[in-house]
Phi, psi and omega in degrees: 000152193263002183206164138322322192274348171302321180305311159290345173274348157266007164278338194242027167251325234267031139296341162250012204276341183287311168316313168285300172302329201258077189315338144185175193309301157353295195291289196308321167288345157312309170276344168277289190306318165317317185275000208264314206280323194261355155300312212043068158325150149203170229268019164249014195282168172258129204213135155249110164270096199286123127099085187282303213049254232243321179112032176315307193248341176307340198291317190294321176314290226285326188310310215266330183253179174256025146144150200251111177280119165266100173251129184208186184217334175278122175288314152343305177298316174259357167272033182217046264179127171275152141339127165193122212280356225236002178229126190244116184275154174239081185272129167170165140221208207317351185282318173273352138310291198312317206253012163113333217282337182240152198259140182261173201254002173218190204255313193237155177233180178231318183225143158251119189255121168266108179235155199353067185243332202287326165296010188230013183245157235249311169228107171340294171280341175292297183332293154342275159358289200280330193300328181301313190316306192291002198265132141337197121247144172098012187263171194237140185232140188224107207257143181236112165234153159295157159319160124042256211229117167224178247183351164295114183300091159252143202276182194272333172283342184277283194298352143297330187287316183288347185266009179268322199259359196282140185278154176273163181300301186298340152319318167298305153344281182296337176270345184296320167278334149320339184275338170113336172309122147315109210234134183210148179237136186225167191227156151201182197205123182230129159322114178249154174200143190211136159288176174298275238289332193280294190318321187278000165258017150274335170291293179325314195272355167063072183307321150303116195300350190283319174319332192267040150275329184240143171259197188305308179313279160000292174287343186285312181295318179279354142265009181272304180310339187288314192297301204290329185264329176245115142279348174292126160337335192220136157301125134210130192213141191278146183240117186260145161251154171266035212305088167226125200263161206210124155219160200218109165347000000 
């Protein structure tokens, strides 16, 4: 992760963290299946899900392998983690897997899931790297980011911020094949709808780790900006994804 203060800003959601992310029931079984399809899972595989948070998807992991190491650096984060003997919390994160500094609880893995982690780890392909090590053979890395490019009624300093700081998909790609993986990227997309008053407190609480970038003030004008560009009672907007999947020989 590349700072503290990121760190601290999922330590200071994850008591909510769901009420924000899991936008509905919908979405999340949309996303879990997207990531189900392009693992393929089975049911004796091994599985890390890196920057887990609250376990929103380790759980659908967990349906399909016979257990999922939960990795997070918010301690917080993993203390909302359900019981399940088939789910393994970990404080730590991607760095510290690639490079060795925490010890895991077995020697090979069959699949690693980064979803919307990558953008927080500080050099991409050194990371790829370490993680291709911890891979089986014939195992898989799945990394799910946003584009680009988003499409979030967001105010113009957030959505600049995000095109400086979002890695391009196809970088991954590429470094995912410098790592030695076979590499392919697919997109997909689900329709999101919000009344207005929940999306704008879901902005207040900066639900996007790129939000903890502004203080109060800030976020209050970028939401008087929000209003003024939308003015309609309902949100609706596509929330597009990146798929890039790594499997290793």
């Amino acid at each position: 992760m590349r700072n503290d203060a990121t760190r601290a800003h999922y330590d200071r959601l994850a008591d909510k963290y769901d009420e924000n992310w899991a936008h509905s029931s919908e979405f999340i079984q949309w996303m879990t299946s997207s990531i189900q399809q392009r693992l393929r899972l089975g049911p004796d595989d091994r599985v890390i899900d890196i920057g887990c948070g609250t376990g929103l998807y380790a759980r659908g992991l967990a349906e399909q392998a016979s257990m999922v190491v939960c990795v997070d650096p918010s301690q917080a984060m993993l203390d909302q983690l359900p019981a399940d003997d088939q789910l393994i919390p970990l404080h730590a994160g991607a760095e510290d897997l690639a490079e060795g500094r925490v010890r895991l609880p077995h020697d090979g893995y069959d699949a690693i899931l980064l979803k919307e982690v990558i953008h927080h780890v500080a050099d991409p392909s050194a990371g790829l790297a370490g993680l291709t090590r911890l891979l089986r053979p014939g195992g898989r890395i799945l990394v799910a980011m946003l584009p680009t490019s988003i499409e979030y009624p967001l105010f113009d300093a957030a959505l600049k911020l995000f095109r400086e700081l979002q890695p391009d998909p196809e970088d991954i790609v590429a470094a995912m094949r410098d790592s030695g993986l076979a590499a392919e990227l697919t997109h997909d997309e689900f329709p999101l709808v919000f009344t207005a008053e929940r999306y704008m407190r879901m902005v207040r609480s900066r639900y996007m780790s790129l939000l903890s970038n502004f203080d109060d003030a800030a976020i209050e004008a970028g939401i008087d900006e929000i209003r003024r560009r939308h003015p309609d009672p309902e949100f609706r907007f596509p929330d597009r994804f990146a798929f890039v999947l790594g499997v290793k020989a």
